[in-house]
C-alpha positions as CSV (number, residue, x, y, z in Angstrom):
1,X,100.5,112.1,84.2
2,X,99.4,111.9,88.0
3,X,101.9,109.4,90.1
4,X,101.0,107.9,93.5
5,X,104.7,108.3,96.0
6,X,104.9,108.1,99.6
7,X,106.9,111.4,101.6
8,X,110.0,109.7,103.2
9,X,111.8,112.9,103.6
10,X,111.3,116.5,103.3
11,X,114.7,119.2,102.9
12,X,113.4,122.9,103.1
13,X,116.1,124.9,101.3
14,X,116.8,128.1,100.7
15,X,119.8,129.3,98.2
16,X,121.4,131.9,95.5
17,X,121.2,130.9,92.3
18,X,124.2,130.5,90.6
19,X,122.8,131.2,87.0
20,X,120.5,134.4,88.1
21,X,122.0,135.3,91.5
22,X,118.7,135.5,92.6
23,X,117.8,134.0,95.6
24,X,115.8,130.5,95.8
25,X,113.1,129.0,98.3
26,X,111.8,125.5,97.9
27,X,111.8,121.8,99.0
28,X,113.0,118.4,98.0
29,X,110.3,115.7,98.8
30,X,112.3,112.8,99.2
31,X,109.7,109.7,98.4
32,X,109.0,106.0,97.5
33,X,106.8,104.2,95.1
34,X,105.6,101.1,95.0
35,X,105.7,99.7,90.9
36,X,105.0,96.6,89.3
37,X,108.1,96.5,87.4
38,X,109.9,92.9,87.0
39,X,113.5,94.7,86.6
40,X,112.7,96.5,90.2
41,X,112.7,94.3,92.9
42,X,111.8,96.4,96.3
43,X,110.3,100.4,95.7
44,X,111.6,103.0,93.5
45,X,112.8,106.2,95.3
46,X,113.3,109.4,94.1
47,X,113.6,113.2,95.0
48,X,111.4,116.1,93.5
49,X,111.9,119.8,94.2
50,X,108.5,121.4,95.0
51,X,108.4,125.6,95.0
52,X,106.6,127.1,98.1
53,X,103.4,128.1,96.9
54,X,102.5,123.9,96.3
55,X,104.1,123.1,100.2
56,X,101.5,122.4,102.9
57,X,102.1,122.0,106.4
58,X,99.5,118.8,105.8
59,X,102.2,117.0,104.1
60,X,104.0,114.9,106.8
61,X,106.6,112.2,106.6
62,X,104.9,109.2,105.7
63,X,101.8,110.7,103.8
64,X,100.8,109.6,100.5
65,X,100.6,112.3,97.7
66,X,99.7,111.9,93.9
67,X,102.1,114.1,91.9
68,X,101.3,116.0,88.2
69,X,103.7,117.5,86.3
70,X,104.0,120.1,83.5
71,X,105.1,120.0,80.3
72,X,108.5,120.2,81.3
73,X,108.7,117.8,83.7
74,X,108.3,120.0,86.8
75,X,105.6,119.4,89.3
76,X,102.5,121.4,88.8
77,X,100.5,120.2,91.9
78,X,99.9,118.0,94.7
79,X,97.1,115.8,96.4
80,X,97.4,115.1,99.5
81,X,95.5,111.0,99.6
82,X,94.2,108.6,101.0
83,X,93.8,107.5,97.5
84,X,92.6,104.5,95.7
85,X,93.4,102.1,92.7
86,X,93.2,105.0,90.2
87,X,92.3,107.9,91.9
88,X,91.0,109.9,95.0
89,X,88.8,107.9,97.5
């Protein structure tokens, strides 16, 4: 499933793992999303953790990106937009 967000934030980090002791590289994308939902009145916010090799230096603070995820919830790529209704323009 593809979602639409928009970057609000973005947290390089770099840390040791505490389960493998190995160390870690990645960033949080902090981002908003506009839904028709009529229990959510404003935009719905969230954070996702994106490894290194899906970071470009094209994805800026208030760029618009369309998100897909794996089976396990984890995302699997990004698209940079400007996007459309239901896909890329």
């Amino acid at each position: 499933m593809n979602e639409k967000y928009t970057v609000i934030g973005i947290e390089h980090r770099s840390y040791v793992s505490k389960k493998t002791g190995k160390n870690v590289e990645g960033y949080n994308l902090y981002l908003t999303q506009e839904v028709d939902d009529k229990n959510l009145l404003g935009v719905r916010c969230c954070s996702e953790w994106l490894p290194p090799e899906l970071y470009s230096d094209e994805i800026e603070v208030g760029s618009v990106v369309c998100l897909g995820y794996n089976r396990f919830g984890r995302v699997s790529f990004l698209t940079i937009g400007p996007f459309s209704y239901g896909g890329m323009v």
